[in-house]
Structure formats: C-alpha cells, structure tokens
C-alpha positions in Angstrom: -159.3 -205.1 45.9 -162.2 -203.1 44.2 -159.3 -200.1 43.3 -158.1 -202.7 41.3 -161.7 -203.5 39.3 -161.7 -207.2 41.5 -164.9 -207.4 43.0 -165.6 -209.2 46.4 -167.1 -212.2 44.8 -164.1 -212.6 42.6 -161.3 -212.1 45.4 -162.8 -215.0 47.7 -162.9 -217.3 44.4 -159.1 -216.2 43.6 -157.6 -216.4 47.6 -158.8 -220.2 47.4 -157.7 -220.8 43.9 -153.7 -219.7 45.4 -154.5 -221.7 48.1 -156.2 -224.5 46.7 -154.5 -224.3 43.6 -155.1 -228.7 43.0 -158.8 -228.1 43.1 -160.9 -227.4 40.1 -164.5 -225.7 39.6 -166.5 -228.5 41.2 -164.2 -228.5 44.7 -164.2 -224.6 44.8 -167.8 -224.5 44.3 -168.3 -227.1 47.2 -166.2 -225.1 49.6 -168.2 -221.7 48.6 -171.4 -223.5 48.4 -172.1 -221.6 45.0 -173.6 -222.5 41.7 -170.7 -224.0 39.6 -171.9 -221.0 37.4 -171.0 -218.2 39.5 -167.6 -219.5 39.9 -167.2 -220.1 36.9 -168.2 -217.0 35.9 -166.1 -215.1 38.4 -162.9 -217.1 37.4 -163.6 -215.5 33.4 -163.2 -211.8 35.3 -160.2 -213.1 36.7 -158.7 -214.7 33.9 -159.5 -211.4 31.6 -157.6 -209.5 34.8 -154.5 -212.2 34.2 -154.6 -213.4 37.9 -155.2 -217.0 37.0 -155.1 -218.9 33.3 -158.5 -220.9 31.7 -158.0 -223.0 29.2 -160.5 -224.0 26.7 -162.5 -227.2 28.6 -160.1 -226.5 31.6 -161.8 -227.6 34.9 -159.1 -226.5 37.1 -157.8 -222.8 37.2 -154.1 -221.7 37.3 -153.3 -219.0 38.8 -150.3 -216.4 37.5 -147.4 -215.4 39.7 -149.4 -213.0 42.3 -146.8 -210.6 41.6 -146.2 -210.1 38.4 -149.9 -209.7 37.9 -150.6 -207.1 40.8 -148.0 -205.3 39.2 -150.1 -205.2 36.3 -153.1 -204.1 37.8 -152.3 -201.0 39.7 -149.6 -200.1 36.8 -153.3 -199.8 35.0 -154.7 -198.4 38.1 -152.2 -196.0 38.5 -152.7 -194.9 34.8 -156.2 -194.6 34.7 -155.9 -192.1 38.5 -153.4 -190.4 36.6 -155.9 -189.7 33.8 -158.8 -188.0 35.8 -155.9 -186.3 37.7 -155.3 -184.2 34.1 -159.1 -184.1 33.3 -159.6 -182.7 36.8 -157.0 -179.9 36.0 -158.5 -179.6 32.9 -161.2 -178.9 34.5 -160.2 -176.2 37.2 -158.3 -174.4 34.7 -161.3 -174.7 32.0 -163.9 -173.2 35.0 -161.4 -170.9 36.4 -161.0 -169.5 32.5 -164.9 -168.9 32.5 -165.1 -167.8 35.8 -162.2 -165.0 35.7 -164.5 -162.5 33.4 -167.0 -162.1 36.3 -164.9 -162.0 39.3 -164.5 -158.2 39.2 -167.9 -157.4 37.0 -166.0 -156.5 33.9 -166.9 -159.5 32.0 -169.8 -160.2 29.4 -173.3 -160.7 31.2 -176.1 -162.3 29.5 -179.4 -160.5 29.4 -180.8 -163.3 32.1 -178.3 -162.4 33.9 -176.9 -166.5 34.9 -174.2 -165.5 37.4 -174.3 -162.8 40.1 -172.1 -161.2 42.9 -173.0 -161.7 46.2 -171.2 -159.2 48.5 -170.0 -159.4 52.2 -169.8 -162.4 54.3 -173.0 -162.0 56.0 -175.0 -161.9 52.3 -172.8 -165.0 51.1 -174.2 -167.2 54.5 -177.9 -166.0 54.1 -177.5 -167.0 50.5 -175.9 -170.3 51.2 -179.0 -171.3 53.7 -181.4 -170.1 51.1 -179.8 -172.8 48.6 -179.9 -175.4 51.5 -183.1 -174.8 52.4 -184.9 -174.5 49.0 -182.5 -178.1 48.0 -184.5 -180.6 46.5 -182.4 -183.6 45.7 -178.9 -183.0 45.9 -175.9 -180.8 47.7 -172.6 -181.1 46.8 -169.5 -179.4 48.7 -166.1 -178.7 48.5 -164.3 -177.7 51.8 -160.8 -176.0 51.9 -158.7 -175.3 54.3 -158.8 -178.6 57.0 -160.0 -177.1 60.1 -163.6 -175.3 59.5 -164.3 -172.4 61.7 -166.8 -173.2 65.4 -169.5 -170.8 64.0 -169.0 -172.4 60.5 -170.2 -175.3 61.6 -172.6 -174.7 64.3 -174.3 -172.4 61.1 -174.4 -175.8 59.2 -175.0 -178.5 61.5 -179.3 -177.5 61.8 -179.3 -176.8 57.8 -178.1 -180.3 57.0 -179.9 -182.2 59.4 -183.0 -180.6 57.9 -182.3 -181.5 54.3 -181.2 -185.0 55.5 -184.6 -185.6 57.1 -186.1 -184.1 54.1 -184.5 -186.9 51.8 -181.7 -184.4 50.0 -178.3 -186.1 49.7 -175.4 -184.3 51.0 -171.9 -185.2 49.4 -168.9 -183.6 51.0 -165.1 -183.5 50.0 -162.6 -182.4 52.8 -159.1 -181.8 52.8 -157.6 -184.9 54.3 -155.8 -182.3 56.7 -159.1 -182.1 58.5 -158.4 -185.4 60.4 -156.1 -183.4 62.4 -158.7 -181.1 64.2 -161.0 -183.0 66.5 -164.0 -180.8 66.5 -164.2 -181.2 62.6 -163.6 -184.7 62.5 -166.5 -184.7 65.4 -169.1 -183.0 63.2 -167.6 -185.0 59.9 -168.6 -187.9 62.1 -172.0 -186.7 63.1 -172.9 -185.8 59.7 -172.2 -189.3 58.4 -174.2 -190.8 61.3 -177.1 -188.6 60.1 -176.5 -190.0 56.6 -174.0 -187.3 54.6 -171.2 -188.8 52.5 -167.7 -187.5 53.1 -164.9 -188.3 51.5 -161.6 -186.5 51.7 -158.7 -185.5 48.6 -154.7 -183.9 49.7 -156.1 -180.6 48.0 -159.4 -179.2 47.4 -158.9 -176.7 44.6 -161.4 -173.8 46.0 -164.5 -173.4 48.2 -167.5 -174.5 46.4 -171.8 -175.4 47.0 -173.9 -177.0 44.3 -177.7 -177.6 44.7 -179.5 -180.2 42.6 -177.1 -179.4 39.9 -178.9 -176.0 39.1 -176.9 -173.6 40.8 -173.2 -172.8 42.3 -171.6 -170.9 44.8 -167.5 -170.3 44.2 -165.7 -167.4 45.9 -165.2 -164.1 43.9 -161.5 -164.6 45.0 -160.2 -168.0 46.5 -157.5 -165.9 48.4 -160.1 -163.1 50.5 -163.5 -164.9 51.9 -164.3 -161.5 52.7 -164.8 -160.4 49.0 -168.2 -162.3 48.5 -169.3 -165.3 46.1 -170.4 -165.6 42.7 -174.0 -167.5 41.8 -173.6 -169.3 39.6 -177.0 -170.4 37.6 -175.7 -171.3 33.7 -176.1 -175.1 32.7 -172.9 -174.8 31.3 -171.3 -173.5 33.8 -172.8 -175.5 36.9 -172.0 -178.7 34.7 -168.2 -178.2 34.6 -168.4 -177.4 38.4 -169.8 -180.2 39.0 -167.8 -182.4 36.6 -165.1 -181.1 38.4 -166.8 -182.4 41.9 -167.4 -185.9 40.5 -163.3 -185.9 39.6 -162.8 -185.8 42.8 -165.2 -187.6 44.3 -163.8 -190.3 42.0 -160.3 -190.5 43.4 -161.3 -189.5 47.0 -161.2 -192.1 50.6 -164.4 -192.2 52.3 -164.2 -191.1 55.7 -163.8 -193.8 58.1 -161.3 -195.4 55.4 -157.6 -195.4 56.0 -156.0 -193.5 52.5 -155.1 -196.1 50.2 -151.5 -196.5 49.1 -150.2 -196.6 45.9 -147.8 -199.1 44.0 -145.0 -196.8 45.9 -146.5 -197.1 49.4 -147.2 -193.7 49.0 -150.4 -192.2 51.0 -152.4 -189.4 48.4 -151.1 -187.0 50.5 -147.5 -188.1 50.6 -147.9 -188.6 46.8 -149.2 -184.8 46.6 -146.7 -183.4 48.4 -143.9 -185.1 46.0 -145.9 -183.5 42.9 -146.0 -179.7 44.4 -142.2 -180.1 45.2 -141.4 -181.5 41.5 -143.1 -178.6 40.2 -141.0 -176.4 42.2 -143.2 -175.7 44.8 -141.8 -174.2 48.1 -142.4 -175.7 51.4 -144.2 -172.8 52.9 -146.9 -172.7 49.2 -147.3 -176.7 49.5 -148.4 -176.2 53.7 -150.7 -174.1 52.4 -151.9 -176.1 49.5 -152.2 -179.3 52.1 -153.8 -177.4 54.4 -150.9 -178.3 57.0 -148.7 -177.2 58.7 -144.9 -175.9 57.7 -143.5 -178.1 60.3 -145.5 -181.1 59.5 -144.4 -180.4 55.6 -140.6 -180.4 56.5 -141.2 -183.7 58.2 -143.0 -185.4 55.5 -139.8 -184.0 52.6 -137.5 -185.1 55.1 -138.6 -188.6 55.3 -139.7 -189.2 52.2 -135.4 -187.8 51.0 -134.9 -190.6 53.8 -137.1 -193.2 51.7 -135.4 -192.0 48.6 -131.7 -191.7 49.9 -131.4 -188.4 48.7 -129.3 -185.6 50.5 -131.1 -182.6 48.7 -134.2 -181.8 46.5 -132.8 -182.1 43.6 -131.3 -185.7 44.0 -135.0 -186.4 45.7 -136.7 -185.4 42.5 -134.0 -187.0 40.0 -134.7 -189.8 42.5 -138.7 -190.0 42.4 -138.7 -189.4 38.5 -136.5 -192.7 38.1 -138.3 -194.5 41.0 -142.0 -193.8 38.9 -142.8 -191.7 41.9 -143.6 -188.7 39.1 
C-alpha cells in the first residue's frame, strides 16, 4: 500500500489490528516481536491516515470501517496523480514553447551557442554514443513508440552495458505498449538484469536523452526521425527536460510490476485511453498516441462502453464524467 503513503511496517501493524481488533499495543507487539515503540509509533501514521482511532492513554487501537477510509486515501491519491498529470503538461507545453524557436534555425541563438542541430540519422546516433560514452553519473531516456527497431537496440545494448560497468545509472521510460513485442521486452529485461531502471507510462510525450543532467537530445520534429535532433546544453533548458522526466518517472510502473489500478479499476492505460476520447480524440490519433494498435483501441472503447453501459461515445463520456472516471 505504498501508492497510498502506508509503508510496509505500518500495513503488517494495521492487517492484525482488523484482525486482532481485542488486542492492544502490548499483544501486537508480542506477536511482531517489536519494541512497543515501533508499534506504537507506526499506529500514530495510521491514525493521522484515519485507518484506525487513538485515544489519548488508549492502549488498544480501533480501527475505522476499511472502506470508508480506503476511499479516502486514493480519493487523495488520485488528487495528488492528477496534480503532476497538469504539472507534467505544464511542462511539455512550457519545453515545447522554448524549443519551437530552434527547430527550424530561425530562433534567437545565444553567442555560446547552448542548443545545436544535429542533421541526418547517422550524425544523430554517432552523437547519441558520444553522450553515452563520455556519461559520468547519470542517463535518462524516454522511449516512444512501443516496439524499438532490431538495429536500435543491438546499437544500444554494448553502450549501456559499458556505462553500467562503469557505475552510470541508466533510467528508462517505455511506452507500456512495449510489453507487446517480445524482443523489446527481452532486451528491457536484460537491461534490468545488468542493473538499468525501467519503468513504463500509457504515453511518452517525445523521444528524449539526458546525460548527467548537462545536456539533451529531443528530435527537431517528433513526427520525421529523419529530420535530426537538437542538443540541447542550456541549464535552463536541460532542467525542464528533465523535470519533465522526473514527472513521469513519478507516476510510472516499474517493469516487472503489474500497472496499478485506480479507485475505478481502471489500468493507466485504460484510464489514458478514456482521457484522449473525452478530449475528442479519434480512435485512429489515440492508437497512435498508445503506441497500439487501431484494433486493439476499438477493443479497449468497446469494453470499457460495456463497463459503462453506454451505446455510443457520447453516453460513454456523459457516463465516465458522472462515474469520476474524468
């Protein structure tokens, strides 16, 4: 239940307070075979997270109606995921605002000269193992598309396991589409055996490299690899990149880690999905937005209509809205 802010130590203490509930701190601290402090300190975390009632000089916790106060903690869950979901658009659009100005070499350029155009595919790669080579302490990634090309990764795989060896930590966000292609979840796999850290989101926003925090690499144009990247070397810059990064980190599943579900029963990506159809979003824009296919998209609105009892879009978003799916 960490999602929730209930740490391990806490969640054994409440599971035998509901089903111990005539024992007091003494009894529970015999069956842990724990100080009588550290129980008594993890039943104040719980009390302040109204799972169970202290009274003043109480020896023997109450605990509150399981589901009125789960209820209460992912309502606050859900608030606080829905707050870095509008910091992390914040976010794209702030860096996408900054970024625009450069993309075709019309904007303002400052005399050192803190972002430059890196042209052709071949020029981008040779670039992108320079960075991995010359990494230091830390490489961040964002991955689009599910799938990643063969020669993608066999370009990648000796580049990593050199910086792993070498002590760099490698973070990685995939789209959670990627589970579906075997030879990606394969070298996902390997990379986390060699010590990476994957985790996975519904949508990455755009193809992205940061080293140690000093220096980006974002396509000129999300929609045409072929078109090159931009370097990107301000502070400024590189910071909301990587703000943006930690967003996601934030709200992403570790691979290996089924996707949690919400309050709704709704997995991220199901929960995506209903979000890029509220906003009007065709089926064929949101495939490509998922990184899935159209017939896998018609699947997941037609079942989640079915969950809804809703005969068209409309009623499904009238539906969702009043449900607290949106």
């Amino acid at each position: 239940m960490e999602a929730l802010g209930i740490q391990r130590s806490e969640e054994t203490v409440y599971r035998l307070v509901l089903d111990h509930p005539e024992e007091g701190v003494a009894e529970l601290a015999a069956r842990l075979a724990w100080p009588e402090e550290r129980v008594r300190e993890a039943l104040g975390l719980l009390a302040e997270a109204r799972l169970v009632a202290m009274g003043d000089g109480a020896d023997r916790p109450v605990p509150f109606s399981p589901e009125i106060s789960f209820s209460f903690l992912l309502a606050r869950a859900e608030a606080e995921l829905s707050r870095r979901r509008r910091e992390v658009a914040q976010a794209e659009r702030a860096v996408a605002g900054i970024l625009a100005g450069y993309a075709d070499g019309t904007g303002p350029r400052p005399a050192h000269d803190v972002v430059e155009r890196v042209m052709g595919l071949d020029a981008v790669r040779q670039r992108l193992e320079e960075l991995a080579m010359g990494a230091r302490e830390e490489c961040l990634s964002l991955l689009v598309g599910g799938a990643q090309l063969p020669d993608t990764m066999d370009a990648s795989q000796p580049l990593d396991q050199l910086a792993l060896e070498r002590g760099v930590k490698i973070r990685s966000i995939y789209q959670e589409s990627f589970r579906n292609d075997q030879p990606t979840v394969d070298y996902v796999r390997w990379h986390c055996e060699l010590g990476g850290e994957v985790r996975t989101v519904p949508v990455v926003p755009l193809l992205m490299v940061i080293v140690d925090r000093e220096s980006a690499l974002v396509p000129v144009d999300p929609a045409d690899g072929r078109a090159g990247a931009l370097e990107v070397r301000s502070p400024g810059l590189v910071h909301a990149l990587t703000i943006l990064f930690d967003r996601l980190w934030e709200t992403g599943t570790p691979f290996g880690e089924a996707p949690r579900r919400d309050a709704h029963d709704l997995s991220p990506q199901e929960r995506e999905l209903v979000m890029l159809l509220g906003i009007g979003c065709t089926d064929d824009i949101a495939a490509r937005r998922l990184g899935v296919s159209l017939r896998t998209v018609r699947r997941m609105s037609s079942e989640l209509m079915s969950r809804l009892g809703a005969r068209s879009r409309f009623e499904a978003g009238v539906r969702a809205t009043k449900e607290g799916w949106l």
